[in-house]
N, C-alpha and C positions, 0 to 999 in steps of 0.2 A: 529431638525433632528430626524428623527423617524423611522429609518430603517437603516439595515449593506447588505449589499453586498458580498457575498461570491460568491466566483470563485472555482470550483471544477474540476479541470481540470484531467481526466482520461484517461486509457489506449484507451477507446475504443469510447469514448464520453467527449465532455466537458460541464459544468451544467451550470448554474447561477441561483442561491435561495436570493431570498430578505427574511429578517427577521426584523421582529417587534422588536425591544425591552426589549419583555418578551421571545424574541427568539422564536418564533412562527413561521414555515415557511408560508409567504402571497403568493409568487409565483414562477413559476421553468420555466426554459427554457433550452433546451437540444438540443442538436447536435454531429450526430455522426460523425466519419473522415474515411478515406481508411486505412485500415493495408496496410504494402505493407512487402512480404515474399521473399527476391530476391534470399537465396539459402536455405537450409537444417536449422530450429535451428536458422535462421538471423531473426530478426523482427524488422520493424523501424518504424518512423512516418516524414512523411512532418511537418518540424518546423512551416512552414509558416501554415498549416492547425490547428497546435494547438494552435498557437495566432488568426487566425483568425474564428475560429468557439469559441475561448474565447471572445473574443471580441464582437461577434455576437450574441452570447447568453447574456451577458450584456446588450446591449443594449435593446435587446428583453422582457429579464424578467422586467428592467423599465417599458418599455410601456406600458406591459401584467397587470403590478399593479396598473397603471395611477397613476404612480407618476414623479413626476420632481427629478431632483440629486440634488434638493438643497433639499430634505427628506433624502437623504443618509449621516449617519455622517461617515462611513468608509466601506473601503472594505477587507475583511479575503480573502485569498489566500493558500487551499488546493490542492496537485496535487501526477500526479505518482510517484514515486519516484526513483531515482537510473539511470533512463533513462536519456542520456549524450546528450547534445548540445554543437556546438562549431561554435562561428559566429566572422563574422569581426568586431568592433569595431567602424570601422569609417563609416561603408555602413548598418550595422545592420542585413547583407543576413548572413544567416546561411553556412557554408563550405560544408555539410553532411547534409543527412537526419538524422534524430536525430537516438541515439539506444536507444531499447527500453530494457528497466529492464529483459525483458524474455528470450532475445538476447544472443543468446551461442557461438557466434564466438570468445570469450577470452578464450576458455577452455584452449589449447594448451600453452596460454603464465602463465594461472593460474597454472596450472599442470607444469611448467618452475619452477615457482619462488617454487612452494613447494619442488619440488628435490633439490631445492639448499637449504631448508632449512630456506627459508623466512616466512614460513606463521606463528609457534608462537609468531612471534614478531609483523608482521600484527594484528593476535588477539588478543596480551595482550594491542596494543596501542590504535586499533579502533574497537573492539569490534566482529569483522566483520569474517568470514570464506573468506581465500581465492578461489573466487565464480564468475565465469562470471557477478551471479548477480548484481556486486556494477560497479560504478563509474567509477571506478580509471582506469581500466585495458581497459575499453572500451574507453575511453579518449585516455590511451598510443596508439591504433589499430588506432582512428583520426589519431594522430599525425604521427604517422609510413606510413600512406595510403597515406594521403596528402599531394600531393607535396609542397615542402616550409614549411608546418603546423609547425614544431617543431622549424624554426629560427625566423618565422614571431610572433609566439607565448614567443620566446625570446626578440623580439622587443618592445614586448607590444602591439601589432595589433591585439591579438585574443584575444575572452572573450569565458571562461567554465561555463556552467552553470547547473543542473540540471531545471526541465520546470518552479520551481517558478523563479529560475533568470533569466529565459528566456521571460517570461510574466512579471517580474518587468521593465525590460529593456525597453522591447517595451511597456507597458503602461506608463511609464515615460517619454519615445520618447529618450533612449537611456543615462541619466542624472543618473541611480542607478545601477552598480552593487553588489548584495546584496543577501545572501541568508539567511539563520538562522540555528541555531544546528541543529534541527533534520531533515534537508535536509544533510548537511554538514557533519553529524553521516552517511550517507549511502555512501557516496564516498570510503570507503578505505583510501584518503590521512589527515584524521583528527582525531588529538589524543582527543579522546571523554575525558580522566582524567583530562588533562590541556587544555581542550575548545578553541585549536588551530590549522593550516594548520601544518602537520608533516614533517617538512625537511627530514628527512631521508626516509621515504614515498616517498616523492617526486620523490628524487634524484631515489629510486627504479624502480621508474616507468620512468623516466627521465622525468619527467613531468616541465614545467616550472611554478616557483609559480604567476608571472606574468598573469596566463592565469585566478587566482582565484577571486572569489568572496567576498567582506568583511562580514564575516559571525555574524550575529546581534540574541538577544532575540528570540523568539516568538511572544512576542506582542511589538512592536519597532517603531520606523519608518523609515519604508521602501521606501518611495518617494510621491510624488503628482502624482497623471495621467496627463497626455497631456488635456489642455482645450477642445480641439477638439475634444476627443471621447464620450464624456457625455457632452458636453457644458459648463461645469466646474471641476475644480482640485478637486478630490475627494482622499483624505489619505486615503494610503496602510497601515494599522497596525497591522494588523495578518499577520502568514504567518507558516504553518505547513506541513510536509510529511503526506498525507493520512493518513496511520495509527493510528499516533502520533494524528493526529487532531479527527480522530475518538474516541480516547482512554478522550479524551478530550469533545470532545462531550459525552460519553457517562461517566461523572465529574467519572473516574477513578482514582482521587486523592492522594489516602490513598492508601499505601504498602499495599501490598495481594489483590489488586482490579484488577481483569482480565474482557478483551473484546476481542471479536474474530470478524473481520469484515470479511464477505464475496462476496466479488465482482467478479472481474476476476479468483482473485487466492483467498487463505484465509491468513488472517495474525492475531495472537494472541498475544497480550500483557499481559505482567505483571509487575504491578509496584512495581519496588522493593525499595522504597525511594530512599534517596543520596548512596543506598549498587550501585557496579557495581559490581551485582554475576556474577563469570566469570563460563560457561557452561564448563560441562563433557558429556555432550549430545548432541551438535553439534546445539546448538541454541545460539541466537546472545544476544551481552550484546549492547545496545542502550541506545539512549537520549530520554526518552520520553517528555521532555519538559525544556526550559530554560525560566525562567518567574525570571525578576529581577535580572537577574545575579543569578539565584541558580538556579544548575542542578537535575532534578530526572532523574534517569535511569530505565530501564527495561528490562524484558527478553522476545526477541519474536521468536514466531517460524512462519515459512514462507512457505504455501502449494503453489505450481504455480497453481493449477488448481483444481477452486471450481466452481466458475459460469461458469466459461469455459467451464463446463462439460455439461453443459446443453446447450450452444451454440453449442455441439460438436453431441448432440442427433437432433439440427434441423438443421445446416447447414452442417453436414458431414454423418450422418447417414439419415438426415431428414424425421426422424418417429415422429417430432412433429413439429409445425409451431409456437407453444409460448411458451413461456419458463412457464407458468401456465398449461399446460397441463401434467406438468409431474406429479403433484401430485395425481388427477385422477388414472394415470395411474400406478404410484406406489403402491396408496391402493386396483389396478384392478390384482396386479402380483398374480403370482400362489405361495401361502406361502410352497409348498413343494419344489421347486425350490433355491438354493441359492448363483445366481449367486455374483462373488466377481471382480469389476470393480477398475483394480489400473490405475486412469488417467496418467500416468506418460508420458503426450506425450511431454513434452518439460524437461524429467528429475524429479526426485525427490527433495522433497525440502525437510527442514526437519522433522525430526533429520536424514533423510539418506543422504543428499546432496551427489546424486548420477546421474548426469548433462547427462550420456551417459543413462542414463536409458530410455525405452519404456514402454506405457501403454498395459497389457495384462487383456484380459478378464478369468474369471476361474469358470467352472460349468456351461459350457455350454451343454443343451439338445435340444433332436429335437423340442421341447416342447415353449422353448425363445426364446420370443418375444418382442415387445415393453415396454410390462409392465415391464417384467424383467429387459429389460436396463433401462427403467428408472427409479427405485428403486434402482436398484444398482449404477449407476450414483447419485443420491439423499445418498447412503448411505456409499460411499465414503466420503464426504467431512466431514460426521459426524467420519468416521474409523481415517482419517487423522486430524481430530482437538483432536481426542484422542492420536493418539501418542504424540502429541505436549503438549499437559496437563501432558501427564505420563512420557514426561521431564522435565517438567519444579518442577515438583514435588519431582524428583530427583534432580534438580540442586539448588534448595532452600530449605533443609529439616527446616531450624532453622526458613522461616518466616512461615507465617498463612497461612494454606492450604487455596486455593481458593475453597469457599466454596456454589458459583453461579459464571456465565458464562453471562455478559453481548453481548448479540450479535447486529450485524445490518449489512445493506449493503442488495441487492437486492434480495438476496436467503431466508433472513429469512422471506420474504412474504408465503412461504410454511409452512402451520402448521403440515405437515406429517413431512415436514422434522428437523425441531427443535422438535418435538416429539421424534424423530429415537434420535438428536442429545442427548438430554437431556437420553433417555434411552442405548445408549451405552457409555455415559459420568457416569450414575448411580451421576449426580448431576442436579439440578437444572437450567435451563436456561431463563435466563428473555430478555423481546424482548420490549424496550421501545415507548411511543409514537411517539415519533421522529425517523423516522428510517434513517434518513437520517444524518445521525449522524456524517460524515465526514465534511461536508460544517455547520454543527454545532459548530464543535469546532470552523473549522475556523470562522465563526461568530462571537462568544462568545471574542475571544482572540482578537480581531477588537472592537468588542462592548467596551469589558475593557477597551482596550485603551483608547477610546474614550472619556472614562467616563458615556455613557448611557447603557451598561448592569452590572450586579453584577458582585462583586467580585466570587475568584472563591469558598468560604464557601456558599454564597450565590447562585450561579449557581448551585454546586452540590445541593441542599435540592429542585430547582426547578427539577431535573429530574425528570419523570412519566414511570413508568411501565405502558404499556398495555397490555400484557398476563407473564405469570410465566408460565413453562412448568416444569412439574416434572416425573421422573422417573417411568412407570409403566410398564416395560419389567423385567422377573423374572432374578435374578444375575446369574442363570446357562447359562440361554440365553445367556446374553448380555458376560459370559468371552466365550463362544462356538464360536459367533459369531465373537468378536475379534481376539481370535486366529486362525480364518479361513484365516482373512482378514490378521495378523503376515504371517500367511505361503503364503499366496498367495503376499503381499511384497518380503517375502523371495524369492521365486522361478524364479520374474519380475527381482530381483538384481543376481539373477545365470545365468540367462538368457543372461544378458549384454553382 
């Protein structure tokens, strides 16, 4: 068996990458699915579209590498995270369109539980801001909508899942509910200290614990597939949240090693060993991975909207037609101009987790134009991976300042823009061979199991740097710059 199967299941698309061994990606198969927007702030997904464009793309990237599944010794299972499913048990039909992670219709019941005074004991148990963001609160909105949903789910008739135990499910053909820590760390109802579903969470939320998942390792075993969808049972033995599996991929290991992945939104980690630093800055204390029964933790911070930003310049503005043309157009803007773009269109993430918030443009002339939006689009996501470093900086002063930025995910194909990045960070940004560093980890953690990839001493000394980006914007710029981009936050949050 000479190849791992990784499943990357995303917000906007779902992947399949086969990988060699020496973890090499051999070939990729991709499929996008419908958003569907039904009011203000709602975003969901057809469950059924995201098993079956997973599904599909599995199949496909097989073929695409003309291999047979008896080459596949496992398959790793990456996905979005936080986004709630809630399906029948006995029929496998999903109740609801699933909610998606960006989904802001819990504001009201979040803003509820904080007047009452619930949310530091939410954050000293699960790490978590109370946040439309997670899980938990979008589950409670299920249950509340659906008729029956809360007695049937007392029954034991309904299964919760986030999308890895919704794709375990159905590639199992319904025989594994199962998820792992750092799926189970974004819910809100699980005390990340003691590595268990939190009754008093629960009861919070009236959640029934019946509805949950048995939550397992990272690298474990998670089930066999159904014969019938590869012509033989191939073991599920990875199984990681996006980010987590990114930080993994990209062998983030060792306390004080940060990665910032860029896709839809941006999410930053920092691994701060077996420490769980609890933020003064309004960023989240997480699982970065359970391997063997020992937990690492970490500190991340959470932008909604990076790549987004760039989808927003050609299907909302549509001044570009590919997401590569902004960079052209960036190094085309007029450098006396300095426009300041805060995306806040679905809210601020952090350190401001400010959910009613809107995206405003600032410094605008008769003069801006395309080039201007798209540099300042482009120089957003770099202003916002800065706040999120100049907390996290704050909220761990005792470990080792992070002293490079490992990044990956679809934006850092831009070398203007990891340029901009690395000069308003005034640190160093490395951008490895693999950039596809999500459906990595899950590989890797699949591979291990398996026993055909390295340990993970041995996985970290394989990563490869492909470009290092260093700082060459002079330090007056780069704090002028910054503090344009502070006041123009500021004035988007007065605004509210």
């Amino acid at each position: 068996m000479t190849h791992i199967l990784a499943i990357d299941q995303g917000t906007t698309s779902s992947r399949a990458i086969l990988f060699d061994t020496r973890l090499h990606p051999v070939a990729t198969a991709q499929e996008e699915f419908p958003q569907h927007y039904p009011q203000a702030g709602w975003v969901e997904h057809d469950a059924l579209d995201l098993w079956t464009t997973t599904a599909s793309t599995a199949r496909a990237v097989i073929e695409k590498a003309g291999l047979g599944t008896r080459d596949i010794a496992a398959i790793g299972i990456t996905n979005q995270r936080e986004t709630t499913l809630l399906w029948d048990r006995a029929t496998g039909q999903p109740l609801h369109r699933a909610i998606v992670w960006q989904d802001r219709r819990t504001a009201d019941i979040c803003e509820a539980l904080k007047q009452d005074g619930h949310e530091p004991m939410i954050t000293a148990r699960t790490g978590l801001l109370l946040d439309p963001y997670f899980s938990g609160t979008k589950l409670k909105w299920l249950l509340d909508h659906i008729p029956d949903a809360r007695t049937r789910a007392e029954r034991g008739e309904l299964a919760f899942g986030t999308v890895d135990s919704w794709l375990i499910w159905n590639l199992t053909g319904g025989k594994r509910h199962v998820t792992d820590a750092t799926n189970a760390a974004r819910t809100m109802l699980f005390d990340i200290g003691r590595n268990c579903w939190d009754d008093e969470l629960l009861a919070l939320l009236d959640i029934p614990r019946a509805l949950l998942p048995e939550v397992l390792d990272c690298a474990a075993d998670f089930g066999t597939t159904r014969p019938d969808l590869f012509g033989r049972e191939i073991p599920i033995l990875g199984v990681a949240g996006d980010q987590q599996a990114a930080s993994m991929g990209q062998a983030c290991f060792q306390p004080g090693m940060l990665k910032s992945t860029y896709g839809t939104g941006c999410f930053a980690l920092l691994n701060t060993g077996d420490q769980m630093v609890a933020s003064s800055n309004r960023l989240l204390t997480t699982i970065m991975s359970r391997l063997d029964g020992r937990t690492t933790y970490g500190l991340e911070g959470s932008i909604f909207i990076a790549g987004a930003v760039v989808q927003w310049l050609r299907d909302g503005l549509q001044i570009i037609r590919h997401a590569a043309e902004t960079q052209p157009l960036a190094e085309a803007a007029d450098p006396t101009q300095d426009l300041v773009l805060v995306p806040a269109f679905t809210g601020l993430g952090a350190p401001y987790w400010r959910p009613e918030s809107r995206g405003a443009i600032f410094g605008l002339t008769r003069n801006s134009g395309p080039a201007e939006f798209a540099r300042a689009a482009l120089e957003s996501v770099g202003f916002q991976t800065r706040d999120l470093l100049e907390a996290m900086r704050a909220d761990w002063p005792g470990g080792s300042d992070p002293d490079v930025l490992r990044v990956d995910g679809g934006m850092v194909a831009s070398d203007w823009g990891m340029q901009f990045l690395s000069d308003i960070l005034g640190a160093p940004v490395d951008r490895p061979t693999v950039t596809e560093t999500t459906a990595l980890g899950a590989a890797w953690l699949a591979g291990m199991r398996a026993g055909v990839c390295p340990d993970q001493d041995g996985f970290a000394e394989s990563w490869q740097l492909e470009r290092r980006f260093t700082p060459q914007m002079p330090a007056e710029t780069r704090d002028a710059k910054y503090a344009r981009w502070q006041r123009a936050v500021a004035a988007t949050i007065a605004a509210t």
